[in-house]
BAFI-3210 file (N, C-alpha, C; in Angstrom, 3 decimals, decimal comma, padded with zeros to 6 digits):
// residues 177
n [1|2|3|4|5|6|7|8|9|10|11|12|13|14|15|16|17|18|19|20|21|22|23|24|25|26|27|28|29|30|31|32|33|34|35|36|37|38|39|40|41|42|43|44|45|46|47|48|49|50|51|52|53|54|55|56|57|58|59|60|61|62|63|64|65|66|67|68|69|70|71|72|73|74|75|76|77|78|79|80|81|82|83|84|85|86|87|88|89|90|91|92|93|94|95|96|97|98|99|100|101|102|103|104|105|106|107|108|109|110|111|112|113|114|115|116|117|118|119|120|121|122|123|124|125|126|127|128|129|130|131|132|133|134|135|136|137|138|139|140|141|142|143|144|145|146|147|148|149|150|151|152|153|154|155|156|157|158|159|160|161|162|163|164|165|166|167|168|169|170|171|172|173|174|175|176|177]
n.u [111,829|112,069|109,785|110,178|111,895|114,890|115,249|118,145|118,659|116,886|117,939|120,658|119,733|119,042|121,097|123,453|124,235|121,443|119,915|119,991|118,625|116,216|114,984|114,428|112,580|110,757|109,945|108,492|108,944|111,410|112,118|110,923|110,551|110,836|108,428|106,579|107,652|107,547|104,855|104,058|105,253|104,415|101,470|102,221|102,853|100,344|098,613|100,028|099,754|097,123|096,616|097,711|096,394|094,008|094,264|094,954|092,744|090,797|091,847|090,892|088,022|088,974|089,910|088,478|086,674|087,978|088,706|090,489|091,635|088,802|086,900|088,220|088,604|085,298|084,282|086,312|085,637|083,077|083,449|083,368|086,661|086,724|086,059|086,586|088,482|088,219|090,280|091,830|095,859|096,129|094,278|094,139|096,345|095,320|093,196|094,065|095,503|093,768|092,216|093,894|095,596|098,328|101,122|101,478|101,973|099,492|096,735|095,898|093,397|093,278|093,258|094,973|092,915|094,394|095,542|093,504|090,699|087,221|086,200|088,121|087,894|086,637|083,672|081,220|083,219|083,808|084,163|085,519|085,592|086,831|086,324|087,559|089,844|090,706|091,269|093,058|094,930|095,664|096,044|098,698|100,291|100,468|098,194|096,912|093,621|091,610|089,170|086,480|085,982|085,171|082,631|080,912|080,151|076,526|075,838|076,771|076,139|075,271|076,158|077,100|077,369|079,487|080,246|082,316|082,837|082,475|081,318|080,953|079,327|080,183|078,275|077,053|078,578|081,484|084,190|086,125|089,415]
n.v [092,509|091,331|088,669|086,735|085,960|088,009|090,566|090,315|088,073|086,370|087,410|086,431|083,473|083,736|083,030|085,445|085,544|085,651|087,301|090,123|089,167|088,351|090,881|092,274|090,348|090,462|093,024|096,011|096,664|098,859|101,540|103,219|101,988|099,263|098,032|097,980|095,560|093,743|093,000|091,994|090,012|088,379|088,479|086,827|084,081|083,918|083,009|080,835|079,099|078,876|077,643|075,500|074,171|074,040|072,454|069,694|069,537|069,121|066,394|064,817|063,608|061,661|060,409|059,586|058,224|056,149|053,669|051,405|048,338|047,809|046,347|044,178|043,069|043,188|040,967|038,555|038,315|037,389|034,847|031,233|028,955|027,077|027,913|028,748|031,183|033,478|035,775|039,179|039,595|041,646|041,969|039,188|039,281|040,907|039,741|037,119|038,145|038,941|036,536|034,696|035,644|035,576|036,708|035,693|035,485|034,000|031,326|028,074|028,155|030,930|032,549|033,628|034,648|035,053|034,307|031,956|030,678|031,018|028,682|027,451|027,657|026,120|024,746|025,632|027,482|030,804|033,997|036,992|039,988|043,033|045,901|048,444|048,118|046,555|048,194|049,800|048,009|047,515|050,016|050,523|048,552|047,315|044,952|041,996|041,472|038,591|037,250|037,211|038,823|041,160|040,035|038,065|034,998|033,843|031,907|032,396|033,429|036,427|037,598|039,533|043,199|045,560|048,971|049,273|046,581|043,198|040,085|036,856|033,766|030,433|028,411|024,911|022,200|021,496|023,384|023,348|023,046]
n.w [132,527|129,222|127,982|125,762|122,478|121,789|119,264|118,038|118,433|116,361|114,501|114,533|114,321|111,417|108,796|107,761|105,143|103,805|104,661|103,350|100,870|101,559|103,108|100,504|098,978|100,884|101,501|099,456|096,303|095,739|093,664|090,937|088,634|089,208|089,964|087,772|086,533|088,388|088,841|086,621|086,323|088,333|087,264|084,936|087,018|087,888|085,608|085,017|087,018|086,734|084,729|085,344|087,307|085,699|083,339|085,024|086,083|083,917|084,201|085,728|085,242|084,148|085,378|087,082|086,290|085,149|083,574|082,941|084,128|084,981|083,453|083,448|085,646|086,484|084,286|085,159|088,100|087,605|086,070|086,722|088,460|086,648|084,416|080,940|078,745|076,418|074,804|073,428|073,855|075,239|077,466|078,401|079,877|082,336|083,197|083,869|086,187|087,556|087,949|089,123|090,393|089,114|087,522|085,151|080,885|080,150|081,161|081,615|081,865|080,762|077,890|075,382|072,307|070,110|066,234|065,627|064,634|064,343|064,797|065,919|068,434|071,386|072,626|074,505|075,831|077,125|075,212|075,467|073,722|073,474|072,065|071,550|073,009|071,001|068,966|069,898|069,748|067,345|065,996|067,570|067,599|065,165|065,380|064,248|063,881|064,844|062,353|063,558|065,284|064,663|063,300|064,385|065,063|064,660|066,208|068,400|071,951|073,254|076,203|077,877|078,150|078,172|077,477|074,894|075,314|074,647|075,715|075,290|074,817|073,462|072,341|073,969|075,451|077,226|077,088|078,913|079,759]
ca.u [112,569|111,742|110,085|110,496|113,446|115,247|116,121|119,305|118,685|116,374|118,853|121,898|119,038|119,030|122,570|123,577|123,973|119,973|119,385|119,334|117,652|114,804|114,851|114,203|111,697|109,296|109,548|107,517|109,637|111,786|111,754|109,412|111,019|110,694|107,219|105,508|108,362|106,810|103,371|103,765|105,849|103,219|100,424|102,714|102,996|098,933|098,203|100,816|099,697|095,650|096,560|098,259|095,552|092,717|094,778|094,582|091,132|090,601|092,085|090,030|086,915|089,033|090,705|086,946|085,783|089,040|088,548|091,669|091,182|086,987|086,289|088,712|087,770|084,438|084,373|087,195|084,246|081,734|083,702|084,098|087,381|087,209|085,782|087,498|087,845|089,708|090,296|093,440|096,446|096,103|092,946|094,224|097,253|094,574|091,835|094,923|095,876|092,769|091,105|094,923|096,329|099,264|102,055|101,428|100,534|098,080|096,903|095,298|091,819|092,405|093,684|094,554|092,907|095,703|095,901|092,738|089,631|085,904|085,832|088,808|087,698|086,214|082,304|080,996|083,863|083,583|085,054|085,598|085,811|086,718|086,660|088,353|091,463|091,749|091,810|094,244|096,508|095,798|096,803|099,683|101,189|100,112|097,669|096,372|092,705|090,804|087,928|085,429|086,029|084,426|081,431|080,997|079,069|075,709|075,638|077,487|075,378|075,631|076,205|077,415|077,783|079,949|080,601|082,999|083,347|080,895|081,576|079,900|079,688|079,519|076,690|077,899|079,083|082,763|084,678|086,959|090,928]
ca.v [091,650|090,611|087,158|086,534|086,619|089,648|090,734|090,131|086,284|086,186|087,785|085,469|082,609|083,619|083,052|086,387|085,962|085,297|088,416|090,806|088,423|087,943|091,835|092,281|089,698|090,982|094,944|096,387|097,803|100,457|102,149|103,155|101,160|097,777|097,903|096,910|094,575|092,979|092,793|091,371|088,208|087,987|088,061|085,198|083,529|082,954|082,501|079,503|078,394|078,625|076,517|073,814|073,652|073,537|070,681|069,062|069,669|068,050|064,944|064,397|062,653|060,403|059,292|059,140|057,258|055,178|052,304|050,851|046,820|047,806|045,479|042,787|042,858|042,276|039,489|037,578|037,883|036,401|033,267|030,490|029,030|026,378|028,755|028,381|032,408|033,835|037,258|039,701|039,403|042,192|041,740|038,414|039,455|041,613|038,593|036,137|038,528|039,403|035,209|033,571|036,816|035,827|037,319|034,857|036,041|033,166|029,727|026,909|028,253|032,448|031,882|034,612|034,009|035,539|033,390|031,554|031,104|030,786|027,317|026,412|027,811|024,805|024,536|026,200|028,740|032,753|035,032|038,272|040,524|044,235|046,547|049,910|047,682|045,947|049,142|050,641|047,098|047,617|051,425|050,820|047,328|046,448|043,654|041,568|041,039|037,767|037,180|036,959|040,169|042,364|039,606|036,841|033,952|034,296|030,852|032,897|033,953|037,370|037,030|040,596|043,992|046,932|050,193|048,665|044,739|042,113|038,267|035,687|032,105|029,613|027,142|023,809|021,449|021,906|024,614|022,780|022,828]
ca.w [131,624|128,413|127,696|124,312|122,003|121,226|117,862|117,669|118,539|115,325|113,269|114,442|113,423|109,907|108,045|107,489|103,832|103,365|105,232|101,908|100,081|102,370|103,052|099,065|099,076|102,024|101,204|098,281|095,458|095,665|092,494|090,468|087,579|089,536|090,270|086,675|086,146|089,571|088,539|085,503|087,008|089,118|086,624|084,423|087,699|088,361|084,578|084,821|088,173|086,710|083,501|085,184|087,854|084,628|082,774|086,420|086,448|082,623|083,525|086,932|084,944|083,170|086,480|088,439|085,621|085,209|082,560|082,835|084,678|085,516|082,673|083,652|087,064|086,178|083,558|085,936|089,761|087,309|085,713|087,319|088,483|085,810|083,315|080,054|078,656|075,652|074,266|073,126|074,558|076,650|078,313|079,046|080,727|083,196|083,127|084,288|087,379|088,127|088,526|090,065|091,508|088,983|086,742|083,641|080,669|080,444|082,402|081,005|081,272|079,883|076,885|074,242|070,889|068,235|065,779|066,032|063,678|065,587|064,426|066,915|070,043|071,636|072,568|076,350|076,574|076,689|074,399|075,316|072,862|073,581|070,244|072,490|073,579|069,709|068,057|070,071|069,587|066,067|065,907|067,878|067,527|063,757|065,697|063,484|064,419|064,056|061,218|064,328|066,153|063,922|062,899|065,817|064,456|064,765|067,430|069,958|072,493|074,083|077,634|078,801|077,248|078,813|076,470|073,490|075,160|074,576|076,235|074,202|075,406|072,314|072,876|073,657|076,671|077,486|077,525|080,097|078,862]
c.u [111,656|111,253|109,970|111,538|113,379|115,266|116,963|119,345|118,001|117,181|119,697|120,974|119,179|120,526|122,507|123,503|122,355|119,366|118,760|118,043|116,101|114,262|114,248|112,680|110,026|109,259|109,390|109,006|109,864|111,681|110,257|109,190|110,702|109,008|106,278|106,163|107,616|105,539|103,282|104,035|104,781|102,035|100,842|102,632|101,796|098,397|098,575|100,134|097,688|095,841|096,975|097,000|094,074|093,475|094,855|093,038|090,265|090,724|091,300|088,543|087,145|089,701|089,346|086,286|086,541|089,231|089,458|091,090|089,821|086,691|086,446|088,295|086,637|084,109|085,203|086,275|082,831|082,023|084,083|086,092|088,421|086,568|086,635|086,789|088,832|089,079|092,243|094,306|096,687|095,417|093,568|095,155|096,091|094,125|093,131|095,296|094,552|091,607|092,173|096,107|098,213|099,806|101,907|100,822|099,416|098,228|096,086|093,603|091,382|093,741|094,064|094,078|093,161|095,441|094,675|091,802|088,359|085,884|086,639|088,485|086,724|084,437|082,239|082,037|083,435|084,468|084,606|086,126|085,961|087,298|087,379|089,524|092,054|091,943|092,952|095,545|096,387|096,996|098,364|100,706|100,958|099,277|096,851|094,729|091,911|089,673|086,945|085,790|085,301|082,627|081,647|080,237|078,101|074,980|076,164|076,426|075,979|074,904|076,278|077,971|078,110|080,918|081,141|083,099|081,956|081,719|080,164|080,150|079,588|079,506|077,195|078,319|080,814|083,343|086,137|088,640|090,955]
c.v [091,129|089,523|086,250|086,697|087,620|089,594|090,691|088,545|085,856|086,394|087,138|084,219|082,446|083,215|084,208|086,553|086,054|086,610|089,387|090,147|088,529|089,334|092,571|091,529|090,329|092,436|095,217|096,973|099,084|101,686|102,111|102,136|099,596|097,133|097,219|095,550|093,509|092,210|091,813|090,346|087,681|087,512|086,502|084,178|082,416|082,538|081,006|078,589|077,711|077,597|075,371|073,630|073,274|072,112|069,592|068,329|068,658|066,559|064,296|063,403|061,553|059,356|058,856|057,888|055,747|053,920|051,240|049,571|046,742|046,597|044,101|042,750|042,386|041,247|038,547|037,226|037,283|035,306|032,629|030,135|028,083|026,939|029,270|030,247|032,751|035,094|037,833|039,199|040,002|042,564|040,294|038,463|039,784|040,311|037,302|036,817|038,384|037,899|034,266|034,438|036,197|036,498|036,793|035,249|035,341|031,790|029,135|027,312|030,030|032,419|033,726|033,679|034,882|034,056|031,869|031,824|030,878|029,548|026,395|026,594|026,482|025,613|024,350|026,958|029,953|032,784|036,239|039,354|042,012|045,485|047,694|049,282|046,775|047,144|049,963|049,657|047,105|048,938|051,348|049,517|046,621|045,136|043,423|041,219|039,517|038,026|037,544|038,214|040,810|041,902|038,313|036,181|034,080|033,008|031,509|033,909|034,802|037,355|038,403|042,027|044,741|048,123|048,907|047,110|044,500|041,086|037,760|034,247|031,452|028,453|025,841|023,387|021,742|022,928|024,424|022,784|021,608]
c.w [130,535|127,999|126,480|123,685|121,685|119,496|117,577|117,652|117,501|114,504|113,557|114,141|111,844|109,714|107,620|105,655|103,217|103,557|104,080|101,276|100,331|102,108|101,773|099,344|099,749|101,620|099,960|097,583|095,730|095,547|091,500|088,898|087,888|089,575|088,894|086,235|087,012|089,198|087,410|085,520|087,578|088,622|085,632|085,557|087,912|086,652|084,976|085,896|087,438|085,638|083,735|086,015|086,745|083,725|084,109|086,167|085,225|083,275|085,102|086,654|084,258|084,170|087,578|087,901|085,222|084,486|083,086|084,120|085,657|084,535|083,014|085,016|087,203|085,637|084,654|087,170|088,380|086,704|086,872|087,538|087,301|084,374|082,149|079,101|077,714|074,899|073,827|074,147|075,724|077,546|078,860|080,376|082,299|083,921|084,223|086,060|088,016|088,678|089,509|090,611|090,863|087,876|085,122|082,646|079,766|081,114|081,043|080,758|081,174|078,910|075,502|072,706|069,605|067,634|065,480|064,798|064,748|065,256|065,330|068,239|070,367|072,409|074,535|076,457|076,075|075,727|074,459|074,372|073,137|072,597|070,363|072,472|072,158|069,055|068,373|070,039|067,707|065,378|066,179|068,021|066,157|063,965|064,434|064,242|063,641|063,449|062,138|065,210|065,459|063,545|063,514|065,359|065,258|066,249|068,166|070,412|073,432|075,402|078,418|077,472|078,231|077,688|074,882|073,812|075,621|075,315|076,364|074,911|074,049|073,100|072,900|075,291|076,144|077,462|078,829|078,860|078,867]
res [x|x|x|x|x|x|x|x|x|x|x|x|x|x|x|x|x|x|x|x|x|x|x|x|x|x|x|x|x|x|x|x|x|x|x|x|x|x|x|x|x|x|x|x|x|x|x|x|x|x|x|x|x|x|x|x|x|x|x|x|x|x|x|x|x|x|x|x|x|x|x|x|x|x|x|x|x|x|x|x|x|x|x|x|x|x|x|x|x|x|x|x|x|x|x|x|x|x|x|x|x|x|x|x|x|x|x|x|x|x|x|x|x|x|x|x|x|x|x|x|x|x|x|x|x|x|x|x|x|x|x|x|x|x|x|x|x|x|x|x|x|x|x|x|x|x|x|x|x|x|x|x|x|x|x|x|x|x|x|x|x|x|x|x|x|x|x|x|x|x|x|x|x|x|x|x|x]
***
């Protein structure tokens, strides 16, 4: 006796309509007509398959290297909790999650400074300045940048440099909201 299934118990497995299909599938070409048609699907097949895996492959150093909230992460573990800190708006948004783990997009002590000259920021707070994340709110939101982004008064003392962002402290007691 047999101890394995039969063949007929495999073939009432399949759904009979699949049967062809499959049959096609697994056995080599027919004709002699089908055969380059074959090949050539085949060769479009691994081109397609090799070009998506190389555009894959492109975007693997920009996800190892990952910019995106490394900056704010850092600036936010080295201020204090009463550390008075102002920059764009959308560094602050980051800078705000990233020191009170909330949604706001600012507190009392990270502040965006739109709108702002260096003469109002008050005396002992940072200003982060990151020249990568204003040009692309420039490019793509018409941001207006302040006078002091581009030329930081020469009293602000550089505190931290990473690629395109600086954070400057200006010299001075307070800094407290």
């Amino acid at each position: 006796m047999p101890t394995g299934p039969s063949r007929s118990s495999i073939a009432i497995s399949i759904p009979c309509c699949c049967l062809p299909r499959l049959r096609r599938l697994l056995s080599p070409s027919s004709t002699e007509a089908e055969r380059p048609l074959g090949r050539e699907r085949s060769f479009w097949a691994v081109v397609t398959l090799l070009l998506f895996a190389l555009l894959c492959l492109l975007q693997v150093p920009k996800i190892v290297a990952g910019r995106a909230d490394r900056l704010e992460r850092t600036v936010a573990r080295s201020l204090g909790a009463s550390d008075l800190i102002f920059s764009d708006f959308r560094t602050v948004r980051n800078l705000v999650f990233f020191r009170t783990q909330s949604l706001a997009p600012s507190t009392a002590t990270t502040v965006p400074f739109e709108k702002k000259e260096a003469a109002q920021l008050p005396r002992g707070a940072y200003v982060l300045i990151d020249k990568e994340m204003i040009e692309f709110l420039t490019r793509s939101y018409k941001y207006e940048r302040p006078t002091f982004v581009e030329q930081p008064p020469a009293s602000w003392k550089q505190v931290w440099v990473q690629g395109s962002a600086t954070l400057y402290r200006i010299p001075g007691e307070g800094g407290a909201p």
